[in-house]
C-alpha positions as a Python dict, from the first residue, in 0.01 Angstrom:
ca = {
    (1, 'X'): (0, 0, 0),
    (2, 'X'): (-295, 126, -174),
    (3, 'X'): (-368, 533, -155),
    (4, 'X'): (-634, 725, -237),
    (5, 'X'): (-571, 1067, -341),
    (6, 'X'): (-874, 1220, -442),
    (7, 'X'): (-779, 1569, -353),
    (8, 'X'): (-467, 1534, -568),
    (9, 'X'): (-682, 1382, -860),
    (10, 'X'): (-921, 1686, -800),
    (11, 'X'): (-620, 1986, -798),
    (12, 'X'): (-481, 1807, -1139),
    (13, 'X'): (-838, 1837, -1309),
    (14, 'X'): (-823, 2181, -1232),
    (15, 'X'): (-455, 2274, -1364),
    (16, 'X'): (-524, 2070, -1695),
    (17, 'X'): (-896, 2294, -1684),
    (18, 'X'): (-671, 2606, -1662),
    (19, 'X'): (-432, 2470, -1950),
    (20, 'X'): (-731, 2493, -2190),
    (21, 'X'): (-753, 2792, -2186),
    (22, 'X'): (-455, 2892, -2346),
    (23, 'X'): (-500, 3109, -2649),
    (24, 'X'): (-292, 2800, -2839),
    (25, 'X'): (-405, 2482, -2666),
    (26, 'X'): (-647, 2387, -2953),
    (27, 'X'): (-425, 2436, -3237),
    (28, 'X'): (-231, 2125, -3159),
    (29, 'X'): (-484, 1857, -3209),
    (30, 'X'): (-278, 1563, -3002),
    (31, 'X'): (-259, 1766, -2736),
    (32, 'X'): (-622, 1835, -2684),
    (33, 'X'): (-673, 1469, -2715),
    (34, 'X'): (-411, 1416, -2476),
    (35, 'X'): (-546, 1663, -2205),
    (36, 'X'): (-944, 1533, -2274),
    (37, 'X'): (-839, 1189, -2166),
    (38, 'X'): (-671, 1252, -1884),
    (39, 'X'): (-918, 1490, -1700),
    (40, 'X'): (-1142, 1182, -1830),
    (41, 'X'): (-935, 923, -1664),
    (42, 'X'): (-903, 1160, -1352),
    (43, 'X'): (-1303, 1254, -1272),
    (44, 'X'): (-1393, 903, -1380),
    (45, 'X'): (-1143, 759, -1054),
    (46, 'X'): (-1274, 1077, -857),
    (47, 'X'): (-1631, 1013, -926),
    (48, 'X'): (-1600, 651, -865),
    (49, 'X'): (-1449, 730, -542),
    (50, 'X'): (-1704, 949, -412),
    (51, 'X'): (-2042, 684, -552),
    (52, 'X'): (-1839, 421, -332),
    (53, 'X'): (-1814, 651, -47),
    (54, 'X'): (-2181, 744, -111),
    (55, 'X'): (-2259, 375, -100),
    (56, 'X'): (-2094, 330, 257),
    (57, 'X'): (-2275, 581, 412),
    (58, 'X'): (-2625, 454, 294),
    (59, 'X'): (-2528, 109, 433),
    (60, 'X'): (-2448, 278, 764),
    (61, 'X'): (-2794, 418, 732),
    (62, 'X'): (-2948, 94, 623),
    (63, 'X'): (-2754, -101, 953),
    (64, 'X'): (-2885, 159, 1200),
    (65, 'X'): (-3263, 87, 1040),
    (66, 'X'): (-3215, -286, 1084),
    (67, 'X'): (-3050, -274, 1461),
    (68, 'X'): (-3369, -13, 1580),
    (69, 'X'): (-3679, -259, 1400),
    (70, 'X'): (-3475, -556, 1395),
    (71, 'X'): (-3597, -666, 1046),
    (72, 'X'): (-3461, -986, 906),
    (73, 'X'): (-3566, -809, 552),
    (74, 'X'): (-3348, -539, 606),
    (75, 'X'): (-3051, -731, 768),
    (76, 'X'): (-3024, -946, 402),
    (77, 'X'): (-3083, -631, 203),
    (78, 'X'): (-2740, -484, 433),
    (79, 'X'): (-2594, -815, 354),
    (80, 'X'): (-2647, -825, -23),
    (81, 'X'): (-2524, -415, 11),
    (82, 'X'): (-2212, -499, 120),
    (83, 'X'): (-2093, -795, -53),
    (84, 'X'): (-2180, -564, -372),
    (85, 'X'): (-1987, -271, -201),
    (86, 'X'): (-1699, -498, -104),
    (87, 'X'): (-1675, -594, -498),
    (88, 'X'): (-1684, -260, -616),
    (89, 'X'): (-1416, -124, -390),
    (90, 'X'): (-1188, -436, -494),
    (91, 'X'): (-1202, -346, -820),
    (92, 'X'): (-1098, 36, -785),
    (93, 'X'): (-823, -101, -595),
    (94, 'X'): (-655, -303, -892),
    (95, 'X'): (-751, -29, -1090),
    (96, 'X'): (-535, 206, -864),
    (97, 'X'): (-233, -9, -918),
    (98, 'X'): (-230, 63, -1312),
    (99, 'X'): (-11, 355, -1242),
    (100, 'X'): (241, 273, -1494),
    (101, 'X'): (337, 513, -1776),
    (102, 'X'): (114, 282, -2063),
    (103, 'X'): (-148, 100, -1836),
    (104, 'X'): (-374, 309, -1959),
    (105, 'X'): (-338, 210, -2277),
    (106, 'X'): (-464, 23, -2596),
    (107, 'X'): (-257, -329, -2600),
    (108, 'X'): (-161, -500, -2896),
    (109, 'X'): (-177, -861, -2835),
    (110, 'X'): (63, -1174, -3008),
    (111, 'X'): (-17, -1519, -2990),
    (112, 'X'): (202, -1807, -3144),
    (113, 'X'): (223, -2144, -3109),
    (114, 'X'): (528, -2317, -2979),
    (115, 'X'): (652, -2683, -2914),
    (116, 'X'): (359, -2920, -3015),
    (117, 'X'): (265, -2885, -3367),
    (118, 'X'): (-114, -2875, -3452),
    (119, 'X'): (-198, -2927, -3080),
    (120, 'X'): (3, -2607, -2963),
    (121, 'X'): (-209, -2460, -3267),
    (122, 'X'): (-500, -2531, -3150),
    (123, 'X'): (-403, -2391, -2814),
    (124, 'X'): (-358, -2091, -2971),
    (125, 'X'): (-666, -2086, -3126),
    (126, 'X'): (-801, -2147, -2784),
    (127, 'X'): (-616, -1880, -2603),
    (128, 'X'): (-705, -1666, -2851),
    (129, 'X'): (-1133, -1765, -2767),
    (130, 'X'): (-1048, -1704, -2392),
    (131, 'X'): (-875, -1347, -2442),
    (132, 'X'): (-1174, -1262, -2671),
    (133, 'X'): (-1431, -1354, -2388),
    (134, 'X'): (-1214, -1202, -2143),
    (135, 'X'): (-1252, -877, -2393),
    (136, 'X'): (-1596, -892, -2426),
    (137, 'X'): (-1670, -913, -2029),
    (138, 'X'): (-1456, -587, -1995),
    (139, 'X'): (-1669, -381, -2229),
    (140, 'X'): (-1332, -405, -2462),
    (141, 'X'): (-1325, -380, -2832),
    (142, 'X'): (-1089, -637, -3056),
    (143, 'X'): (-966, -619, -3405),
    (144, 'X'): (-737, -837, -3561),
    (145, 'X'): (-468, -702, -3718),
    (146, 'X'): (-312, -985, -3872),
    (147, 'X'): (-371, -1397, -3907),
    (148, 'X'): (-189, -1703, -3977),
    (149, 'X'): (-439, -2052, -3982),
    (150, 'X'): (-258, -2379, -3912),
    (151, 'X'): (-234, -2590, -4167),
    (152, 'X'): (-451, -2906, -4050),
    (153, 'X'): (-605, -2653, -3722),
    (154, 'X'): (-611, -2420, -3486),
    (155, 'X'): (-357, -2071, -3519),
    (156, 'X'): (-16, -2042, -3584),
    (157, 'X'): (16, -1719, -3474),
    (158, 'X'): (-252, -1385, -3426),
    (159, 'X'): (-219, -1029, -3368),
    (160, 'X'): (-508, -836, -3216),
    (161, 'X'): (-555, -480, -3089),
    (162, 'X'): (-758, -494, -2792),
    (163, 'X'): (-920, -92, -2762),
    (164, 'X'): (-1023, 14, -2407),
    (165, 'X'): (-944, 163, -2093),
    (166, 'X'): (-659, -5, -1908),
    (167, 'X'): (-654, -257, -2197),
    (168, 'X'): (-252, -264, -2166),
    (169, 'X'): (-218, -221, -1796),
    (170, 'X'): (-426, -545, -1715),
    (171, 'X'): (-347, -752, -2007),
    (172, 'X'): (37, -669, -1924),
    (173, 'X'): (11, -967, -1663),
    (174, 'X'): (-44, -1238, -1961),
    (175, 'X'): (250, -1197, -2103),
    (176, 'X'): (436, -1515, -2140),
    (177, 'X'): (457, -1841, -2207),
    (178, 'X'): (114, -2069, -2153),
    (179, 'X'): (118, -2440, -2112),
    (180, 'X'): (-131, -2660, -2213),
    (181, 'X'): (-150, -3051, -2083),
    (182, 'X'): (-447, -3270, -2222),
    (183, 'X'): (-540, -3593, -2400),
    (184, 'X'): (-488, -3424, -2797),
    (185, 'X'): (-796, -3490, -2991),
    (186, 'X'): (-540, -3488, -3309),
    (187, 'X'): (-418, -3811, -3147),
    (188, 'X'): (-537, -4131, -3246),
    (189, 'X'): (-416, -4305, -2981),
    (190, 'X'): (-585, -4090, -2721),
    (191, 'X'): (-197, -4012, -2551),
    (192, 'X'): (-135, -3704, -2303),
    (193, 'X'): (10, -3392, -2511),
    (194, 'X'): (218, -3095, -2343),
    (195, 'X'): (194, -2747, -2570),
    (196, 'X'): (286, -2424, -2548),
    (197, 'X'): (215, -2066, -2636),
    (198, 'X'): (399, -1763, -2571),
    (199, 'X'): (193, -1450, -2511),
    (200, 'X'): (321, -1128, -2640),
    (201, 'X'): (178, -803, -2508),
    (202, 'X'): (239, -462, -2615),
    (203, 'X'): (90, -91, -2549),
    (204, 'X'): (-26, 90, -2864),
    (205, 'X'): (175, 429, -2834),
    (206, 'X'): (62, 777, -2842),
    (207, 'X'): (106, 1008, -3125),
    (208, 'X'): (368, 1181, -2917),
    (209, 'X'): (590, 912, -2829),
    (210, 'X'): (941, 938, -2884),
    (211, 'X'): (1038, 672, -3115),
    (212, 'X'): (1253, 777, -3331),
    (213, 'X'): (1178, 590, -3688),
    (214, 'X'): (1384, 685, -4024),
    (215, 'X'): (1209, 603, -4319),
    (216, 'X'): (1586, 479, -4513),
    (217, 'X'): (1566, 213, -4197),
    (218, 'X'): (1218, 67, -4343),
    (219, 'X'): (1177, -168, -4602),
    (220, 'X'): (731, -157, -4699),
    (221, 'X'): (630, -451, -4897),
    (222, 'X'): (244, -523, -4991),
    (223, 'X'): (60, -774, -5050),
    (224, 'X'): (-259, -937, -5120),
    (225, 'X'): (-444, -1024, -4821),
    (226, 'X'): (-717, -1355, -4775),
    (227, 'X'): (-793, -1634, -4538),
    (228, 'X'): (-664, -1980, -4555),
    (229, 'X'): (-699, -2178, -4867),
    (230, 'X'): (-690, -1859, -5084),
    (231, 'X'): (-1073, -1793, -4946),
    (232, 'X'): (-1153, -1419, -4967),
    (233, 'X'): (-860, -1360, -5160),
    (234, 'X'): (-827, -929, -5168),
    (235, 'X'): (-772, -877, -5540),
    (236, 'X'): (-593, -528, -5482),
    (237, 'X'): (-232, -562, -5292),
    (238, 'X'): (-376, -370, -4985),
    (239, 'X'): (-190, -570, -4723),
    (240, 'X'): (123, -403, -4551),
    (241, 'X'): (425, -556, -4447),
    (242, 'X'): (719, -355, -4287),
    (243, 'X'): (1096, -451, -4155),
    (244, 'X'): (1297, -269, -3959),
    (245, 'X'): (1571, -337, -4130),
    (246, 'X'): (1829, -226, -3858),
    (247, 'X'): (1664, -464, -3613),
    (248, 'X'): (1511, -679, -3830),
    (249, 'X'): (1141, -649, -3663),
    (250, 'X'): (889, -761, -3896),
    (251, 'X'): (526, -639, -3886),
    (252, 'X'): (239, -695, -4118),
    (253, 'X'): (-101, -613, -4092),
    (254, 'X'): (-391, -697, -4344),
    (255, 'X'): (-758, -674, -4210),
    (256, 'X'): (-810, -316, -4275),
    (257, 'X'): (-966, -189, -4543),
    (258, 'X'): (-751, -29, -4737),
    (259, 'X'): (-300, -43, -4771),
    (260, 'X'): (-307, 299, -4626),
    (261, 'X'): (-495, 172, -4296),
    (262, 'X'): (-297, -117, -4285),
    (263, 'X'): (28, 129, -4287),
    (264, 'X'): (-79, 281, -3988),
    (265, 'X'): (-138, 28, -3808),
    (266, 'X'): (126, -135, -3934),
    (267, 'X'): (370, 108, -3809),
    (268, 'X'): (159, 96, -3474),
    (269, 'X'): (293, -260, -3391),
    (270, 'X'): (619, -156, -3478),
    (271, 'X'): (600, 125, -3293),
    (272, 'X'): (517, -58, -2975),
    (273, 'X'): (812, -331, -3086),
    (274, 'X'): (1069, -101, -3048),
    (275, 'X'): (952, 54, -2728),
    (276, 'X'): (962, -320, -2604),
    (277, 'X'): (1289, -391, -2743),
    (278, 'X'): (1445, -95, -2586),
    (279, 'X'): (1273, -137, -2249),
    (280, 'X'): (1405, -491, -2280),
    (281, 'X'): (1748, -428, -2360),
    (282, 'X'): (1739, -146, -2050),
    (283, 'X'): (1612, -466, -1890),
    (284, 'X'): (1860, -627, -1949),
    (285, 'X'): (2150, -413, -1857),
    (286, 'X'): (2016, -393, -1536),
    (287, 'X'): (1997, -789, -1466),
    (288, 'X'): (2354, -783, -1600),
    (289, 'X'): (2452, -514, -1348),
    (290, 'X'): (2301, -700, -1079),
    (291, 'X'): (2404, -1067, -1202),
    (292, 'X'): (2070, -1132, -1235),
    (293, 'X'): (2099, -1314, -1613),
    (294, 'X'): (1746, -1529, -1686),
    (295, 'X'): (1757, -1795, -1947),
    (296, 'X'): (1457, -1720, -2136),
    (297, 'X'): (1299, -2085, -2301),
    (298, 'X'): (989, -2248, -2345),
    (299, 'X'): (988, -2461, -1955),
    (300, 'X'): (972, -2094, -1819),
    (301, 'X'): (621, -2119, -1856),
    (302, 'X'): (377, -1866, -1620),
    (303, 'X'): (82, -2031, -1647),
    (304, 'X'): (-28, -2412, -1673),
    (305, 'X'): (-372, -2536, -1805),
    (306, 'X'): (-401, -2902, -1692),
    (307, 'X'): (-737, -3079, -1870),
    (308, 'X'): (-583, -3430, -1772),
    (309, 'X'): (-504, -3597, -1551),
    (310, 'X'): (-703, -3348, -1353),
    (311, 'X'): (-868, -2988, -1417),
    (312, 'X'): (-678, -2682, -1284),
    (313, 'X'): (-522, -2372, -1401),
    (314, 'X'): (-232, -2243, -1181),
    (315, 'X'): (-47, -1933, -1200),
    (316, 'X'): (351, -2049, -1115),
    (317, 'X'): (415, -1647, -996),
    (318, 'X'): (172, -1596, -794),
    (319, 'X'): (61, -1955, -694),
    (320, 'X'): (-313, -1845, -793),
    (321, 'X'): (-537, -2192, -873),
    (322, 'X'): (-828, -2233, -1017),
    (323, 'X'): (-1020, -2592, -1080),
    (324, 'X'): (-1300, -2432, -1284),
    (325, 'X'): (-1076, -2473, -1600),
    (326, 'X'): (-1382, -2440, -1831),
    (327, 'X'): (-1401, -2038, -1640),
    (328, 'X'): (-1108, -1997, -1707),
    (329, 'X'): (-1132, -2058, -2101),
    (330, 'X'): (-1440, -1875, -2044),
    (331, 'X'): (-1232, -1563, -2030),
    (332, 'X'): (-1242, -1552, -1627),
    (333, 'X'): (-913, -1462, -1587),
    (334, 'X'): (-915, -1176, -1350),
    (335, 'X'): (-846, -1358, -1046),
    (336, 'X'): (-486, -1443, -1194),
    (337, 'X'): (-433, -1066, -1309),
    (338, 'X'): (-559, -917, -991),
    (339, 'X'): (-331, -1174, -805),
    (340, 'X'): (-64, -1099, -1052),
    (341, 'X'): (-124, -727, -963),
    (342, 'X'): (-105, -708, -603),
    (343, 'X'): (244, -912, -592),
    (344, 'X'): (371, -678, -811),
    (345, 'X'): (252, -363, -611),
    (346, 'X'): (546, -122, -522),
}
């Protein structure tokens, strides 16, 4: 079930309001950050509320005009009103179930190929096209972090920090493994390939996350960073790679400009790994208690894209299809996360 609590929202803008004015709230920088995004986050949903509300009521006003003249003209405008009310309010309820503690969140995105050789690279490389439409629909902003080309084509494997709103909470839902099924244009003799993809999708962290990191537990190597065939080769070592060495997490990251960028964002990723690991392992204990153990492998796919014999996209958790596989690449994927969404509403 799906609540509304504007007057909530509104009495927690007004305590954080109050905390500002403490004589020593803007001493500590990442708290003032902190605070500023969530009364942000919190009048943006209020304000959103009350235009939607708004909109109602001038439709109600609209419907009364076209039952007294009995205007075709203004029956179709009341029409067009509220299929673009209808919309709108089905979108601020998905956004009302990204209540989790990182929804709101940056995501750092993983692709990699799987079984399938250059043709699960070059699903990769198409996965990684859709997510970047996908992006660019939601307003988001993507950076790649780090790169590995195939050798003949396509992506063996891409990081990317997708910066926005909600990034996490709605990207969350990809995570996975992706199946591909097509006739491979890398074969010769035109035969039906299977690939796959696993999806990996992580929340970039706040500043005042508890994850504990000891700097004797790190081992920082650099590097010097370039594209595929030694193009663009960096001639100063200002790519960053880091192990964990009690884990044995590996992050790199070399498309910022300088090693000390790359660092951060370096230990960003890692950052985010651990939370995942942990969360996992917490996971995990809980299955265990419950004698709920999942074998995790590469036929425990979420989502299949089938090109041939036939054109459809279907969601195995949710049962969501889609024919329009072309959309789909297209980055018109929201009608799998919103479906994804709602199933998983508590």
């Amino acid at each position: 079930m799906i609540h509304f609590d504007i007057p909530g929202c509104e009495k927690k803008i007004k305590e954080l309001e109050e905390s500002m004015n403490s004589q020593d709230f803007w001493n500590d920088i990442e708290r003032t950050q902190k605070v500023n995004r969530e009364i942000k986050s919190l009048r943006n949903k209020v304000d959103r509320y009350k235009k939607l509300v708004s909109e109602a009521e001038d439709i109600e006003v609209l419907i009364e005009l076209a039952l007294e003249e009995n205007d075709d003209s203004v029956t179709d405008e009341v029409k067009r009103s509220i299929s673009i009310l209808d919309k709108e309010v089905n979108a601020y309820k998905i956004e009302t179930l990204l209540n989790g503690p990182y929804d709101r969140n940056n995501a750092i995105v993983s692709l990699h190929a799987g079984a399938g050789g250059t043709e699960a690279m070059d699903w990769v490389s198409m996965l990684f096209r859709m997510y970047t439409r996908w992006c660019e629909d939601k307003g988001y902003e993507i950076r790649v972090l780090d790169m590995l080309p195939g050798e003949e084509a396509g992506i063996k494997s891409v990081t990317f920090h997708v910066i926005g709103i909600n990034a996490y909470g709605y990207l969350k839902c990809e995570k996975g493994v992706h199946r591909l099924v097509r006739i491979s244009p890398f074969d010769a003799s035109g035969r039906r390939h299977t690939s796959f993809a696993s999806v990996d999708v992580m929340p970039e962290l706040e500043d005042d996350t508890e994850i504990e990191i000891r700097p004797e537990d790190l081992r920082i190597d650099t590097f010097r960073s370039g594209g595929a065939g030694g193009q663009h080769v960096n001639k100063t070592e200002s790519a960053v790679r880091i192990t964990h060495i009690p884990t044995g997490i590996v992050v790199q990251c070399q498309n910022e400009r300088s090693q000390i960028q790359n660092r951060e964002t370096a230990m960003k990723v890692l950052k985010a790994r651990l939370l995942e690991l942990k969360e996992r392992e917490n996971e995990q204990k809980l299955r265990e208690m419950k004698g709920e153990m999942k074998k995790i492998e590469w036929g425990s796919q979420i989502r299949s894209y089938v090109f041939h014999p036939y054109n459809l996209v279907k969601d195995h958790r949710t049962g969501m299809e889609n024919g329009n596989i072309q959309a789909v690449m297209d980055g018109e994927l929201d009608l799998f996360i919103n479906a994804y969404l709602q199933a998983n509403a508590s």
